[in-house]
N, C-alpha and C positions, 0 to 999 in steps of 0.2 A: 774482769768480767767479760765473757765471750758468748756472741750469739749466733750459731752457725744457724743459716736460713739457707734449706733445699725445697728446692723446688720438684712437686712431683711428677716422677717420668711421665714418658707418652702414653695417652691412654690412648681405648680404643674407642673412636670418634662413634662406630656403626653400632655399639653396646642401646641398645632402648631401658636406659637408666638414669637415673640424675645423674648430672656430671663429676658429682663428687665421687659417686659409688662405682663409675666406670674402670673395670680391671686392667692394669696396665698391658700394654702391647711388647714384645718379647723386646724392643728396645729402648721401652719405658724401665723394663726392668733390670737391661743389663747398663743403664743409664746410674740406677741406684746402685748398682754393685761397683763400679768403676768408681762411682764419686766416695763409697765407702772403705774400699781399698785405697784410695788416695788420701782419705782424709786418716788410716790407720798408719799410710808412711809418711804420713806429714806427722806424727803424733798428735793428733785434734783428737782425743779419744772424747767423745760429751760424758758430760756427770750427771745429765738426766736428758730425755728423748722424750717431747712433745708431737703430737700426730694431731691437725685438722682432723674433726671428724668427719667420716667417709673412706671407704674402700680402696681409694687411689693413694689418700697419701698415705693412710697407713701400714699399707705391701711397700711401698716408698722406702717408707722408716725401716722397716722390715728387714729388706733387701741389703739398704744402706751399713746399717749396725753388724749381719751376720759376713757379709764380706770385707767388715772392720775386725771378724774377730771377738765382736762382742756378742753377747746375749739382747734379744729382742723380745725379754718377755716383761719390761717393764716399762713398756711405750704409754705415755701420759696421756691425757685429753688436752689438747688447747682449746680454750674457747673463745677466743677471737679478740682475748682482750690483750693490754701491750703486756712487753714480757720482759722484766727486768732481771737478769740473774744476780742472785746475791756473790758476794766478796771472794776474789778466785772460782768461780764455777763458772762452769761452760754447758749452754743449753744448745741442743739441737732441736730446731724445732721444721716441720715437714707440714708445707701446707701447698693447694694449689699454685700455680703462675701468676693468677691473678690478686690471688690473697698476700704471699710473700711479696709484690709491685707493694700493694697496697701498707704492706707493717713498714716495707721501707720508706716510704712517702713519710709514714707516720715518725721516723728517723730525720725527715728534711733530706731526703735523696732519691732522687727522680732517676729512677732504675727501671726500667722493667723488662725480666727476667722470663725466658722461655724455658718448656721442661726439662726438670732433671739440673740447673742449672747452683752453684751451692756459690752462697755470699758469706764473707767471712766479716762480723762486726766485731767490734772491739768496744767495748761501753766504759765511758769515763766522766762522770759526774753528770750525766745525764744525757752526754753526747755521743755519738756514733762514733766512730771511723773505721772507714772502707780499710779493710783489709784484699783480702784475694775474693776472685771471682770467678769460679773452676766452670770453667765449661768442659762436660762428660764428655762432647765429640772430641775434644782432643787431648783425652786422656789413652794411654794406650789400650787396643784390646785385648792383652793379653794379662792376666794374675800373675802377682808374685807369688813364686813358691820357696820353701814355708813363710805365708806371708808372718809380719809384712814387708819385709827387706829384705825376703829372699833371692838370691841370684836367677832362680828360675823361671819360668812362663808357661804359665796355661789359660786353656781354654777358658775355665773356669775359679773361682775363689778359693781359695786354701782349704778353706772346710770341707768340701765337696767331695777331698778326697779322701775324707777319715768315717768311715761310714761303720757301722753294727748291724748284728742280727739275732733273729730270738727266733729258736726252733719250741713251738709250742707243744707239749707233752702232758697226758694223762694217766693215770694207772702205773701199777709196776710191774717189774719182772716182765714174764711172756705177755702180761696184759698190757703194757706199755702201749697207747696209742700215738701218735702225731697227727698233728692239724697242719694239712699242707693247703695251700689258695692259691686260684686264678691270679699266675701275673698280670701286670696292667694291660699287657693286650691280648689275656685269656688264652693264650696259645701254649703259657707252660703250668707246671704247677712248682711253686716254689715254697719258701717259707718268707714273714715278711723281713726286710730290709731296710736300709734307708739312711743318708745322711745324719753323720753326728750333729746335732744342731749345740750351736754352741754356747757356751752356758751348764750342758748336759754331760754329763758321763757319757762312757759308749754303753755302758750295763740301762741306765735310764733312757736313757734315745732308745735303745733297743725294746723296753716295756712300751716305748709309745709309739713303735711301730706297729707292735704287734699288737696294740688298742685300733689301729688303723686301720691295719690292709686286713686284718685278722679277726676283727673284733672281739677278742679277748683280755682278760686281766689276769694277772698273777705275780708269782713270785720268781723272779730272777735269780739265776746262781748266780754266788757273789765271784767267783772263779768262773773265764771263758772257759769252753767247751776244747776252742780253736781258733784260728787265725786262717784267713787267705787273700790272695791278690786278684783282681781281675782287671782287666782294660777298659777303661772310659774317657770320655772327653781328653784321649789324646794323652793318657797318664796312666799309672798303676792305680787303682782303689785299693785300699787299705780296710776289709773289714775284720771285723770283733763277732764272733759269735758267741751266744748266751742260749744255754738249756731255761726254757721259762715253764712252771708246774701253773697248770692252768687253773684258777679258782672259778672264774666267775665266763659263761660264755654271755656275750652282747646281745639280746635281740636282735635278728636283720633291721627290725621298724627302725632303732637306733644306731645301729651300726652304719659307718660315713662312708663305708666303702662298699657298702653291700652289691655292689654289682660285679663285685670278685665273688666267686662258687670257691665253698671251705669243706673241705670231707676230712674226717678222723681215720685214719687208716694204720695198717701195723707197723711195727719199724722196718721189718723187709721190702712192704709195698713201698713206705716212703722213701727209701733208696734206692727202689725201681723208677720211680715217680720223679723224682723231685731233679728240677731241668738244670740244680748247683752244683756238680759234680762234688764241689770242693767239702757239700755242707754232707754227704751222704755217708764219711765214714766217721762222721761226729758225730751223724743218728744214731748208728750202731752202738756207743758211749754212753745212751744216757738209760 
């Protein structure tokens, strides 16, 4: 029985928020991804993921799990009561500095743990013991690639670099339209994009970008379109594109990106348009 206690990264002090709810600061969260990558080559993979309730710790959990390599969409509630794991299972559970001090006190271990910090318990007949005590600042900054015992190093986590796309599509033949949108800094038009999140296909990550940046629904071809590479964080990206038949468009009032501009345009304007070089002779295919 194993109880990994992380502590959540650094928030930001100037947020006018409960302190729970306050959003991690860019080294709160490369805090969780380090401790998560670490914890993926130590093989501590958790068999369930408990999140304090509030904002901080659970982008924490979040953070921690996808740079493990694992899926983050089955993060638990803790509610503050003690936390026994049953027979061989390993809990991760992600609460404040002060709360994690306080469960270990409640262990009889007078610890207290600053952010981002991950304590490893070992539970035996009702008793603790200290295992490891990963302090994230001297973890190194750099990912393995393909984690997590890969030879390589990047900027960023392994998954970052396997990313999909869904070119949105209406009508057929000559009437074929494409939905192309405001990149994030309005200056290009593209289609949407986006990290495979993992847990996800690239065909599925790609419907949920385009619920995104796009606000649309539909149906995915089950075959990509195409493949290509592009430069980021210091590495090649790797995406998947996907022809998506649009069913259903978003209202702007719901739509979570609505401050991207979305036009339907021909398939020759959208390869006049569209700032992906790579995605423009896929247009022409569908």
């Amino acid at each position: 029985m194993e109880l990994l206690l992380l502590s959540a990264g650094k928030a930001d002090k100037t947020w006018n928020a409960p302190k729970a709810d306050r959003p991690l600061r860019t080294k709160g969260k490369r805090q969780a991804q380090k401790t998560g990558a670490w914890m993926a080559c130590a093989d501590l993979r958790p068999d369930r993921c408990l999140a304090e309730p509030g904002h901080r710790a659970r982008v924490t959990a979040e953070k921690a799990l996808k740079a493990g390599g694992w899926t983050a969409s089955g993060i638990g509630t803790w509610d503050r009561s003690p936390v026994f794991p049953s027979m061989s299972e390993r809990i991760l559970l992600v609460a404040r500095p002060k709360s994690v001090t306080a469960l270990l006190r409640s262990f009889s271990l007078d610890l207290k743990v600053k952010p981002g910090t991950l304590v490893h318990l070992v539970l035996d007949k009702g008793q603790a013991n200290l295992g490891q005590i990963i302090d994230p600042d001297s973890l190194p900054d750099l990912f393995p690639y393909p984690a997590p015992n890969g030879s390589d190093r990047r900027e960023r986590p392994a998954y970052y670099y396997t990313q999909s796309a869904a070119v949105p599509y209406r009508g057929s033949g000559p009437d074929t339209q494409i939905l192309i949108v405001g990149s994030s800094s309005g200056r290009h038009c593209v289609v949407p994009k986006g990290i495979v999140e993992p847990g996800l296909s690239p065909a599925a990550s790609a419907a949920v970008e385009a619920r995104e940046e796009a606000g649309v629904l539909g149906r995915i071809t089950p075959a990509a379109i195409g493949a290509y590479t592009y430069q980021k964080w210091g590495a090649d990206c790797h995406v998947t594109v996907y022809a998506m038949e649009v069913t259903h468009v978003i209202p702007n009032s719901d739509w979570e990106e609505n401050h991207r501009v979305r036009r339907w345009v021909s398939k020759p304007e959208a390869m006049t348009l569209l700032n992906q070089p790579q995605v423009r002779a896929m247009v022409a295919a569908i």
